[in-house]
N, C-alpha and C positions, 0 to 999 in steps of 0.2 A: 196717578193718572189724572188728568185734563181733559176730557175728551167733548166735544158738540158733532153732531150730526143734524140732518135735515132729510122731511120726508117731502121737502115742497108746501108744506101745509103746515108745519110746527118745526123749530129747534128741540132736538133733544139734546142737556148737557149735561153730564157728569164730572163730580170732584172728588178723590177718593188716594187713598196712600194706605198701605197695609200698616205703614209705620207710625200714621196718624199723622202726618206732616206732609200733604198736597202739596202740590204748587198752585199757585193763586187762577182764582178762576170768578170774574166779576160779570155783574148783569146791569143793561143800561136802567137807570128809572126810569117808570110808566112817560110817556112823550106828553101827555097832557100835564102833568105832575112838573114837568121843566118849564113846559112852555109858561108855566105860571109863576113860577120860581124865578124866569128869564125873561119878562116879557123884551126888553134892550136885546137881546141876542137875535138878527136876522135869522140864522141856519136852526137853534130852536125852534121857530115861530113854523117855519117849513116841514117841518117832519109830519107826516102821518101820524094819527092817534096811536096808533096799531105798532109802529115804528120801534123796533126792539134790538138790542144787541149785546154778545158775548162773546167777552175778550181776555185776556191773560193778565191783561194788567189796565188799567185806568189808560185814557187817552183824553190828553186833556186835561185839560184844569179847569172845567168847569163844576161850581159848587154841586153836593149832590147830585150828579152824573149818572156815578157808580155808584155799583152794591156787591159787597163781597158773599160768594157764596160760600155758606158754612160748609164745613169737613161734612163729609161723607152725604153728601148729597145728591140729587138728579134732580133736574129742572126739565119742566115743559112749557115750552115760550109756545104761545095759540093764540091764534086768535079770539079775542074776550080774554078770561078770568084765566092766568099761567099756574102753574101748578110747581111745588116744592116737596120733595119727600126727602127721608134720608135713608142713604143707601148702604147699602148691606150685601156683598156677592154671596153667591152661593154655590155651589157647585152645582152643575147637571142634574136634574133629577130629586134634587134638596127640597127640603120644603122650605115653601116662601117663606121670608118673616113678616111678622103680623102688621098688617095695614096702618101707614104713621099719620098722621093726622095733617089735614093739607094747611097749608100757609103760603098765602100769597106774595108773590115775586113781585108785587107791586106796594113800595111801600107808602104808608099813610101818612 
């Protein structure tokens, strides 16, 4: 499963396959992190800091654009600092599994 949603306020996305083999699920790099990498690119230079996106596959062919999200993941795209955990289902009622340690959707 592939899945994003939206509460108006944050993208939630999920990447997950029981069989350990997802279908591909990418996140744009941070829009300051391009516009630097790109200063020549007009539509770069225009995006919003905040400016985020999550797609199935790469759009584009611009250098470092994209970022692959690893297996078994859920992402939270927010405003400021996004969030990365990996994902784990559970059934109803289960106990959660133990808190993963966060890593940024923004790379350095």
């Amino acid at each position: 499963m592939t899945v994003a949603t939206s509460d108006g306020e944050r993208i939630i996305a999920a990447r997950y396959s029981s069989d350990g083999q997802p279908r591909s699920l990418y996140f744009s790099t941070d829009a300051q992190a391009l516009k630097a990498q790109h200063p020549d690119i007009e539509e770069i230079q225009e995006l919003s800091d905040e400016a985020r996106a999550i797609v199935s596959e790469p759009l584009g062919d611009v250098v470092g654009a994209w970022n692959p999200v690893p297996k078994s993941s859920i992402g939270i795209v927010k405003r400021g600092q996004d969030e990365l955990y990996e994902f784990t289902p559970r059934r109803p009622g289960g106990a959660a599994p133990p808190p993963s340690e966060r890593v940024s959707l923004r790379p350095s």
